[in-house]
C-alpha positions as CSV (number, residue, x, y, z in Angstrom):
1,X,-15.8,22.6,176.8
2,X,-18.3,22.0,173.9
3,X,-20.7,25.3,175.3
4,X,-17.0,27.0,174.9
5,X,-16.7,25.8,171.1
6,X,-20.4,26.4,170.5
7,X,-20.2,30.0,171.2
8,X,-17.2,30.7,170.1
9,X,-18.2,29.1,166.8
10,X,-21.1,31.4,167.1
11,X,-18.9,35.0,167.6
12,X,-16.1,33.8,164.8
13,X,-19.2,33.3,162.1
14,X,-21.1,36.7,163.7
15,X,-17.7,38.3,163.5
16,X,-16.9,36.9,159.6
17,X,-20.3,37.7,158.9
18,X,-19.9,41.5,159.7
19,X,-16.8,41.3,157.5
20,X,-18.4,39.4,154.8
21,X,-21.3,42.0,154.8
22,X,-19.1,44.6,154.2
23,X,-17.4,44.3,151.7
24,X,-20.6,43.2,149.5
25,X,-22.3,46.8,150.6
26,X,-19.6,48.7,148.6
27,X,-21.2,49.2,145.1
28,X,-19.2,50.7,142.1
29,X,-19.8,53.9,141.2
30,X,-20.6,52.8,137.4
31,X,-23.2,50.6,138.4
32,X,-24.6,52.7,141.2
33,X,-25.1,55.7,138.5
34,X,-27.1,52.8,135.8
35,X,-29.1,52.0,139.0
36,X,-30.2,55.2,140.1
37,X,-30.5,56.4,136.1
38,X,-33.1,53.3,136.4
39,X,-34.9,54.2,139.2
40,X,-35.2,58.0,137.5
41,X,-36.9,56.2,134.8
42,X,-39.4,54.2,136.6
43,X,-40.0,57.7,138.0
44,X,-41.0,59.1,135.3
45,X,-42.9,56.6,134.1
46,X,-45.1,56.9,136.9
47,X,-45.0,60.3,137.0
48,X,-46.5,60.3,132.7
49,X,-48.8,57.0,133.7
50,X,-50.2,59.2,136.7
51,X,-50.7,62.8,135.1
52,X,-50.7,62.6,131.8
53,X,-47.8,64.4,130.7
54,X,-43.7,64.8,131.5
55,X,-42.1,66.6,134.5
56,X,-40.7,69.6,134.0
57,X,-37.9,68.7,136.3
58,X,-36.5,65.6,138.0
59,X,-37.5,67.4,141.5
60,X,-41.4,66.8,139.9
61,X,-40.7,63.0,140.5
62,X,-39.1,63.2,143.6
63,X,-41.8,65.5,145.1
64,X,-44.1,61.7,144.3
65,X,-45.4,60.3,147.3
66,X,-43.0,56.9,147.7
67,X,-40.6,58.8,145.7
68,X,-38.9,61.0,147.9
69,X,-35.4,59.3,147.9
70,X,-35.0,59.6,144.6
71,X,-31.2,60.3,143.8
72,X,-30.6,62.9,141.5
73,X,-27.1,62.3,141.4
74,X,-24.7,59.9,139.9
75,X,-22.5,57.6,141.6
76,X,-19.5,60.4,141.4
77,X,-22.1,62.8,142.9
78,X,-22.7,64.8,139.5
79,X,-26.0,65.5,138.3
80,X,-28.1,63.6,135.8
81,X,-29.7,65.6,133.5
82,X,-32.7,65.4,132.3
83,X,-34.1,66.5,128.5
84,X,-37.1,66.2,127.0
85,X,-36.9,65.7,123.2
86,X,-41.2,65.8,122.8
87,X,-43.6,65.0,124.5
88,X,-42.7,61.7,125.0
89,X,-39.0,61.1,124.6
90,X,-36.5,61.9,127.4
91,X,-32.9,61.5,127.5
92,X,-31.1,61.4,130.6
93,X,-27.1,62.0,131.0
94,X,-24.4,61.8,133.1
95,X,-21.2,62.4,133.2
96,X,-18.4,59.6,134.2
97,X,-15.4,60.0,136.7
98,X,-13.7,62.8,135.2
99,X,-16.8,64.6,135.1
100,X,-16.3,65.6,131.5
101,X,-18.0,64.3,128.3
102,X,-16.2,61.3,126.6
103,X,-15.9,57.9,125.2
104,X,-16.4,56.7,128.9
105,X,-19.7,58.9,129.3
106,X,-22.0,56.4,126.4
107,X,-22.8,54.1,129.0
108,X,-24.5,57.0,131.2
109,X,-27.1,58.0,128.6
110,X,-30.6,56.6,128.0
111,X,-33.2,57.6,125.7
112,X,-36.5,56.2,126.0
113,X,-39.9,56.6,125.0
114,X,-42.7,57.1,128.0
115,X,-45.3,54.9,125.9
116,X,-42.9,51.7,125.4
C-alpha cells in the first residue's frame, strides 16, 4: 500500500509539474519584444566592441558567430528597426499590437550610445 502512495505521489507531482511548467513558459508579448530589443543591443555592442564600427543591418549581428538566433522580430512578429543616428548612436523601434505608431509604441524604442 505505501509503494502504491509513493508512486502515485510521484505521477500527481510529475503530472502538476508539467502543468505548472506550462503555464510559466508563456511570456507576454510586451515583455518578450523588451527582451529580444535587449538582446539586439548586446549584439551590437559586440558587433562595435569587435570591429570597430556599426552594422549596417541587424542581419550583420546575426551573421556573429553565437549570434545566430538572434530575433529580429518583436513579440507580435513585426520587425524592429534599426537606425543609426552617427556613428555611435542607434535607435531601435517597434511597433506594439496594433502594429501602428502610438502612445502604446514609447515603451518599444531605445536609444543608446555604443561607447556607454
Amino acid at each position: 500500500m505505501s509503494r502504491f502512495v509513493f508512486l502515485f505521489t510521484i505521477l500527481i507531482s510529475f503530472i502538476g509539474g508539467c502543468f505548472f511548467e506550462s503555464s510559466i513558459t508563456r511570456i507576454p508579448k510586451d515583455t518578450l519584444t523588451c527582451g529580444r530589443i535587449s538582446t539586439i543591443e548586446r549584439g551590437i555592442r559586440t558587433y562595435y566592441a569587435q570591429q570597430g564600427e556599426l552594422p549596417n543591418t541587424l542581419e550583420d549581428i546575426s551573421e556573429m558567430p553565437g549570434k545566430q538566433h538572434i530575433v529580429l522580430n518583436n513579440g507580435w512578429n513585426r520587425p524592429i528597426f534599426y537606425t543609426k543616428k552617427n556613428n555611435k548612436i542607434v535607435v531601435l523601434t517597434t511597433y506594439g499590437p496594433d502594429g501602428e505608431c502610438g502612445p502604446v509604441v514609447q515603451q518599444f524604442i531605445r536609444e543608446f550610445n555604443v561607447d556607454k
